[in-house]
C-alpha positions in Angstrom: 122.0 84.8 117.5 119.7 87.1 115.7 117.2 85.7 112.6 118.6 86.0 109.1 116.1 88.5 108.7 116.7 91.0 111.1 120.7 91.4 110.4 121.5 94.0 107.9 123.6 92.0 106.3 127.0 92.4 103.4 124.1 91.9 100.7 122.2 94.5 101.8 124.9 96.9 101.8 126.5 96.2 98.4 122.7 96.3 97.6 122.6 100.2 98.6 125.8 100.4 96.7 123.4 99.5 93.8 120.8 101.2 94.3 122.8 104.4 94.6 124.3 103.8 91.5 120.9 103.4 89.6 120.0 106.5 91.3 122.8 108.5 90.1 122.6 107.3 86.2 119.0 107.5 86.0 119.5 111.5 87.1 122.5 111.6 84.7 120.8 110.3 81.8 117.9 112.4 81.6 119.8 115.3 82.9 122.2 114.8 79.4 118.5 114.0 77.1 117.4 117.3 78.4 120.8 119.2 77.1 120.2 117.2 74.0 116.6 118.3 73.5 117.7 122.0 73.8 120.6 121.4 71.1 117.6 120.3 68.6 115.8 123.4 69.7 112.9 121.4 71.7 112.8 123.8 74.2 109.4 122.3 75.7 110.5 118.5 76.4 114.2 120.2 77.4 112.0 122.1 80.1 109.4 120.0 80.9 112.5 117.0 81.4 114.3 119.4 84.0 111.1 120.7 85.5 110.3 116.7 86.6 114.2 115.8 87.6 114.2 118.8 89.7 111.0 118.3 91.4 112.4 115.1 92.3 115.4 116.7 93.7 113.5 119.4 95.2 110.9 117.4 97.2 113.8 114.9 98.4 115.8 117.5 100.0 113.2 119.9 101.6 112.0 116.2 103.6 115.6 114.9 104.2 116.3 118.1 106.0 112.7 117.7 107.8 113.7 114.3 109.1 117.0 115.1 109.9 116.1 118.1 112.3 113.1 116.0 113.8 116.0 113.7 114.4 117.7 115.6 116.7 115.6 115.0 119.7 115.6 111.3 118.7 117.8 108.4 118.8 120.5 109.4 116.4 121.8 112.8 118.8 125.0 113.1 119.7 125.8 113.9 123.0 127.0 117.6 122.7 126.1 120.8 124.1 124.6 121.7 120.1 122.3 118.6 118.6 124.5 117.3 116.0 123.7 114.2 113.4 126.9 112.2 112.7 128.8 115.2 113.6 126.9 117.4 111.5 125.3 120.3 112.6 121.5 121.9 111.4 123.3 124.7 109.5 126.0 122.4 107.4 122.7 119.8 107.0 121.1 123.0 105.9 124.0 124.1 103.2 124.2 120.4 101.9 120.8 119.9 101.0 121.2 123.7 100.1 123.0 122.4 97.1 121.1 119.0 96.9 123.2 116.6 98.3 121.2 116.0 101.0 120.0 112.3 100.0 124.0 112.0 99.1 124.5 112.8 102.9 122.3 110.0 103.8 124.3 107.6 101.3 127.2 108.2 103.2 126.4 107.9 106.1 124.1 105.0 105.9 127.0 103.0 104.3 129.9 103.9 106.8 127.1 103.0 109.4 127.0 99.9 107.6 130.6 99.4 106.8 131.1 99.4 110.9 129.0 96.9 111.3 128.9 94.0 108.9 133.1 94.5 107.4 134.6 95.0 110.9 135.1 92.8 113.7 133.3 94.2 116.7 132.3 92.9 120.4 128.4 93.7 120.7 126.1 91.8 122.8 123.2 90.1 121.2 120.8 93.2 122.6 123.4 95.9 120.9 123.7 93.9 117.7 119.8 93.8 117.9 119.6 97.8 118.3 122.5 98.3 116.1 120.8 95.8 113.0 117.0 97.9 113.8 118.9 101.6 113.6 120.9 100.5 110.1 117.5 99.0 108.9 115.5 102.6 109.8 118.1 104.5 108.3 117.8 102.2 105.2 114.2 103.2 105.4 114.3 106.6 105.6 116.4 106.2 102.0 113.7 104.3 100.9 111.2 106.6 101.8 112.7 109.5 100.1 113.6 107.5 96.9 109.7 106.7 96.6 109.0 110.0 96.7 111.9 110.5 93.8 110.5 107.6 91.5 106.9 109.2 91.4 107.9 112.2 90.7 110.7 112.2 88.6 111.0 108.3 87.0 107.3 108.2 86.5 106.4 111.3 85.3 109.9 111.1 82.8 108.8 108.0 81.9 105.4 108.8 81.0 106.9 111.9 78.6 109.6 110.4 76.7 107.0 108.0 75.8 104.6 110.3 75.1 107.4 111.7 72.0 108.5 108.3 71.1 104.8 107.6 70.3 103.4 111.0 69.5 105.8 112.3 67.3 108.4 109.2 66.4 111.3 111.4 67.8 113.5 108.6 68.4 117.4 108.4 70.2 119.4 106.0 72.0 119.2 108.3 74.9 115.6 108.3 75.0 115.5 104.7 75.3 118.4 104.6 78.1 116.4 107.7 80.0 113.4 105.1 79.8 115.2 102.2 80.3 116.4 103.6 83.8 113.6 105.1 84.8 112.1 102.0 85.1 114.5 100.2 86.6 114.9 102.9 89.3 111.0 102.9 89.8 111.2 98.9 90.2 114.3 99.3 92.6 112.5 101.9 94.6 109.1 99.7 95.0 110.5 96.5 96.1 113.4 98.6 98.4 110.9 100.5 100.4 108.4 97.7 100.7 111.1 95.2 102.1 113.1 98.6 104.4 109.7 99.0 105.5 108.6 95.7 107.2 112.4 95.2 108.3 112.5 98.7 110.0 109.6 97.7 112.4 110.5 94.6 114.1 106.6 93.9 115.1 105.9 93.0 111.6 107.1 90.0 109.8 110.0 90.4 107.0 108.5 90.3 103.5 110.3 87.3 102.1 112.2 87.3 99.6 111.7 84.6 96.0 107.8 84.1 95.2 106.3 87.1 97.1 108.6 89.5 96.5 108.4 88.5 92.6 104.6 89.0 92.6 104.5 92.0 94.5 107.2 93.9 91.8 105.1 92.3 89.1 101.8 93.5 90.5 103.2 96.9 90.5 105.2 96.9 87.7 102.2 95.8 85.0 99.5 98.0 86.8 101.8 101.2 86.7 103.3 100.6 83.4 99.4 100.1 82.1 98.6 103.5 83.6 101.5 105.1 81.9 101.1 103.9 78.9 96.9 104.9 78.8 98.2 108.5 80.0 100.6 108.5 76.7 98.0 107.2 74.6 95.4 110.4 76.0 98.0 112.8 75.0 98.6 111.7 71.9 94.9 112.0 71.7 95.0 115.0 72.7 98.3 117.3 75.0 95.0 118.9 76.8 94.3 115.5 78.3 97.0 116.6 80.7 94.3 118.8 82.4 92.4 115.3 83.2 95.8 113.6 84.5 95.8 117.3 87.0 92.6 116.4 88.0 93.2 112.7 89.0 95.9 114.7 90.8 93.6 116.5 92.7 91.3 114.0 93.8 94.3 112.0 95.1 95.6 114.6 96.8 91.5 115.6 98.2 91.8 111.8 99.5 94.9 112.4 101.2 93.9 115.1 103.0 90.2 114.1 103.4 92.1 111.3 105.7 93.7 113.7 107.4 97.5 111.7 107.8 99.9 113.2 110.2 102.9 112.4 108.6 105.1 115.1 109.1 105.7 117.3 112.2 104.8 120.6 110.4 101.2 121.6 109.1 103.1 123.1 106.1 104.7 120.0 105.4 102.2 117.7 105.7 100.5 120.1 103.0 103.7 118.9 101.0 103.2 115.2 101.7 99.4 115.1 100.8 100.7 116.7 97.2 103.0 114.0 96.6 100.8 111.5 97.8 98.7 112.3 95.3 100.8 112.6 92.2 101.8 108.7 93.7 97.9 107.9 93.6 97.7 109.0 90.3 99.5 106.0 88.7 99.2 103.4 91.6 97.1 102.5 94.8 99.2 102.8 98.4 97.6 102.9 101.7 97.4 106.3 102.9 96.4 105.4 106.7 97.9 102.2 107.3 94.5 100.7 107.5 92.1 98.1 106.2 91.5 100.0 102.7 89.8 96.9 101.0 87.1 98.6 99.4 89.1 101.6 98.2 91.8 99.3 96.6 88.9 97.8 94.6 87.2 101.3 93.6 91.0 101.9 92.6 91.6 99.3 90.1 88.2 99.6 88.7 88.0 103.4 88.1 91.7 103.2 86.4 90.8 99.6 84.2 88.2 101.9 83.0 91.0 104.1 82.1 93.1 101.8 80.5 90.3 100.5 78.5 88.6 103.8 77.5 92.1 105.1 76.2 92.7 102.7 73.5 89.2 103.0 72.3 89.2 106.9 72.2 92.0 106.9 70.3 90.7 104.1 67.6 87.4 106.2 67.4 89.0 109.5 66.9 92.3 108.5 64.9 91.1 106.1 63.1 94.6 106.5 61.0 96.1 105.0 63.9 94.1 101.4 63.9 96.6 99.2 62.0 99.7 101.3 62.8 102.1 99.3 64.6 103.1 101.2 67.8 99.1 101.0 68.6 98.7 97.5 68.4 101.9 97.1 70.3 100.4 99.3 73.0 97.3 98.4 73.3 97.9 95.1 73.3 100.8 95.8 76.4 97.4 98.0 77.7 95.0 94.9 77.9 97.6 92.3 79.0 99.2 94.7 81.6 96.2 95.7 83.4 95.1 91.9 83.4 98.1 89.9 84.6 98.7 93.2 87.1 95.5 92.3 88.7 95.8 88.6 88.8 98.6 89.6 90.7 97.7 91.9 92.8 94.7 89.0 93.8 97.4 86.8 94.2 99.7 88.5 96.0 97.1 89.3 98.2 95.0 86.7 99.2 97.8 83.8 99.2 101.3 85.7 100.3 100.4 89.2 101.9 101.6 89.1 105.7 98.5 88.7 107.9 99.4 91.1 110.8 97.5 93.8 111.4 99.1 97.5 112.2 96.8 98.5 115.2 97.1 94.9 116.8 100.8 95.3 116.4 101.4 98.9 117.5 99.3 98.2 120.8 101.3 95.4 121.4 104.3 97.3 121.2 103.2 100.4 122.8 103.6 104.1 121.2 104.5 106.1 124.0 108.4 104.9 123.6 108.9 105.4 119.8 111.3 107.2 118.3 110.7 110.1 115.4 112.1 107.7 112.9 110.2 104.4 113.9 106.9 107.0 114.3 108.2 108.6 110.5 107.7 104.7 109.3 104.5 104.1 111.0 103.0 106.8 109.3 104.3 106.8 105.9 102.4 105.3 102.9 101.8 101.3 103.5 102.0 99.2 100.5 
């Protein structure tokens, strides 16, 4: 029999159910706040809301079509005479995510993958179940991967505005709070998903389990990036030019990134691409780059950006000193201070009491690299939490 934790199970794929769900309302909702900024003539948050859902969009296909065709010479070909993936050939995976549907694409075929295996009564041997329960668990990650990539830069960045004109300049709807409201959820979704896909999807490294560890992970995250959100909101309220910092912080991420020099993706070009987005993800939270020992840099992280979240508040007491005793800046500040600080008691937490203790290169020469696929290769080098 195989372990709990290596069968993609009925959970799990009502889970992706879910999380497709989330994915679509959280694009639908601010998708309808944009159309209702541009009825009240607020052309520049209508714009600037689009711009950010269809970067996300954008950025999701251009890499699902990547991995797709770098699938073709992998595990996942069909044995034709033209390289086909689930019967689908480079040009129709070309016209889909043509018309962004490409992630949608993936959906499907992720859950009728799944629906084959865990709803129907089939006759594999432990080894083929084994094979079978590993390729649902990398397709899962691939998913997870590319609805990272979607959270940073469309939940985050969306998050970051609307808060930015609740705040700023007490424009205040319903939809607002639901675009917020699910742009959180779909960036907590998408941090716990691709963490536990990840350490599934390579079967050298132990499952992340589920109760205490996962719940002090999503916290961890959750406070430290919703700290650094709300510090950002508080700069532009200070001033809409602090948005040239933010592009800076950008920048250095994305100098980091390549600095390293990751080899990520099978194209120069692309990887371009990748370092980019890896830095719009460093800008609001620390991931491992390399897969390596990043000790040090994790600490020069949290220190540079608990100087942020404390030099915010205070720039903005100093210099709108109308602001003090108003309400929303208490409330803020206050999340601020208490964010940052229970986000790092978790993050210590998390890390010297429940973190996994295997270590990548041990594992991978172990294993041996010269017989891995593109996909278990993709997940090797992809940003380690």
């Amino acid at each position: 029999m195989l372990q709990s934790d290596s069968q993609y199970t009925k959970l799990r794929w009502l889970i992706t159910i879910a999380g497709l769900l989330l994915y679509v309302v959280d694009i639908w909702t601010d998708a309808a706040l944009a159309l209702k900024y541009f009825q009240q003539n607020h052309f520049v948050w209508a714009g600037l809301t689009l711009v950010f859902v269809l970067a996300g969009l954008l950025v999701t296909q251009i890499f699902s079509y990547a991995w797709y065709t770098d699938d073709m010479s992998g595990i996942l070909i069909n044995a034709e005479v033209k390289p086909t993936i689930s019967g689908l050939s480079k040009g129709r995976l070309a016209i889909l995510h043509l018309f962004g549907v490409g992630i949608f694409t993936r959906y499907y075929h992720m859950l009728k993958k799944g629906y084959n295996v865990v709803w129907t009564t089939n006759s594999y041997t432990v080894e083929e179940r084994r094979d079978v329960h590993h390729k649902l668990f990398c397709l899962a990650t691939d998913l997870s991967m590319l609805k990272l990539f979607e959270a940073f830069l469309e939940s985050v960045p969306q998050l970051l505005l609307q808060l930015y004109i609740v705040m700023g300049h007490e424009e205040c709807s319903v939809m607002q709070f639901l675009s917020m409201a699910f742009s959180f959820f779909n960036i907590a979704w998408a941090l716990v998903d691709y963490r536990r896909c990840l350490r599934r999807s390579l079967p050298h490294i132990s499952e992340m389990p589920s109760g205490l560890p996962t719940a002090v992970y999503l916290l961890y995250k959750l406070c430290t990036i919703t700290s650094h959100i709300l510090s950002y909101a508080l700069l532009l309220i200070l001033s809409p030019y602090s948005a040239i910092a933010l592009t800076v912080l950008w920048l250095l991420g994305t100098s980091w990134t390549h600095a390293l020099q990751t080899n990520f993706c099978s194209s120069q070009t692309l990887e371009h691409v990748y370092r980019a987005v890896t830095g719009v993800i460093l800008t609001f939270t620390f991931f491992n780059v390399k897969g390596k020992d990043t000790k040090v840099e994790m600490i020069t992280y949290y220190l540079f950006f608990a100087f942020i979240n404390i030099t915010a508040p205070s720039l903005l007491a100093l210099l709108r000193p109308e602001l003090r005793t108003a309400t929303f800046f208490l409330t803020v500040s206050g999340l601020i201070f208490g964010g940052s600080v229970l986000g790092l008691v978790c993050l210590v937490l998390y890390y010297v009491l429940l973190h996994p203790r295997e270590k990548w290169r041990e594992a991978d020469e172990a294993d041996g690299l010269g017989n891995e696929t593109q996909t278990t290769r993709r997940i090797r080098n992809f940003l380690q939490p």
